[in-house]
KENU-968378 format. One record per residue (C-alpha): x, y, z; residue in one letter. Coordinates in steps of 0.2 Angstrom, whole numbers, plus 5000, padded with zeros to 4 digits. Last residue first. Layout:
BEGIN
XYZA ...
! end
This chain:
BEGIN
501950984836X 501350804832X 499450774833X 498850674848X 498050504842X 499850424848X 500150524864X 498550504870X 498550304867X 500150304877X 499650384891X 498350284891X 499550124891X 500550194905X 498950234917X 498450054913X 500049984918X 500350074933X 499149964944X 500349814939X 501949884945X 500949904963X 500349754961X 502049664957X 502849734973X 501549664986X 501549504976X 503549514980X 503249525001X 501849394997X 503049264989X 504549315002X 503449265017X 502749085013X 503949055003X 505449015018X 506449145025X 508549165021X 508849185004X 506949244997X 506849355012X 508449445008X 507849464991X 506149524995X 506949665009X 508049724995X 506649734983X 505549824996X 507249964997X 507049964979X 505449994976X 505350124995X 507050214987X 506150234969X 504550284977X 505050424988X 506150504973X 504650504962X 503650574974X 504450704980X 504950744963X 503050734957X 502550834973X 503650984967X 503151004951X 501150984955X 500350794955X 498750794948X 497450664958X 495850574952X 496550604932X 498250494935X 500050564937X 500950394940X 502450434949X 503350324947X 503750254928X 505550234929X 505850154947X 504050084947X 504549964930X 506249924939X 505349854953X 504049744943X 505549694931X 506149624948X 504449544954X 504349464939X 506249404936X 505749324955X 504149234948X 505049174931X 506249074940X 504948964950X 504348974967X 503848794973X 502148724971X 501148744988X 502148904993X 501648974973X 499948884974X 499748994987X 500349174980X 499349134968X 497749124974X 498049264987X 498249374972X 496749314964X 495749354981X 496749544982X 496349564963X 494449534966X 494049644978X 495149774972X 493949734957X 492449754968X 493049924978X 493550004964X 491749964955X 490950004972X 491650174972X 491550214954X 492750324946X 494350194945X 496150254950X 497550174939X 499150204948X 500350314957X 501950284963X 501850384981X 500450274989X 500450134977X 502350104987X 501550135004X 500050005000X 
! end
């Protein structure tokens, strides 16, 4: 929750839509961070969680259409976020060497949401900039 905080995301305009979806990434979140203990942690999951962490170290902050960041918050922000991904990748890899799956799998869900909430911000941006004319 403290990376979203400061790295910014997709923000939905309905309440109960925000609230059902959040609903329903936290249930499939848990889903996979069981099968993951149950299974074993594969490769892939760790070069998730860190393309997740270099994906919030260049696209924080998000500046989405709920909240407009000003000069000044955006560097706070952006500077708060890159120490807070790294420092939570830190923590994951230490967690990953020394504590069992059952804590380093949900320490890296926690970074792989907050990467995938900026996705659909990063896309729109995209679409704009695209159907925008060139200057």
């Amino acid at each position: 929750m403290l990376i979203r905080k400061f790295s910014g995301g997709y923000h939905l305009d309905s309440p109960v839509v925000c609230f059902l979806s959040s609903c329903l990434l936290v249930a499939l979140s848990l889903g996979l961070i069981r099968w993951l203990t149950v299974a074993g942690v594969p490769m892939w999951y760790h070069v998730l969680v860190l393309l997740a962490t270099v994906s919030l170290w260049t696209q924080s902050p998000i500046d989405s259409e709920a909240r407009r960041l000003n000069e000044a918050e955006t560097r706070v922000f952006r500077r708060v976020a890159r120490w807070m991904a790294v420092s939570s990748f830190g923590i994951y890899f230490l967690l990953v060497v020394f504590a069992n799956p059952t804590v380093s799998v949900p320490a890296g869900m926690g970074i792989l949401i907050a990467a995938l909430l900026q996705i659909p911000c990063t896309i729109l941006k995209l679409a704009k900039r695209m159907q925008s004319p060139a200057k």
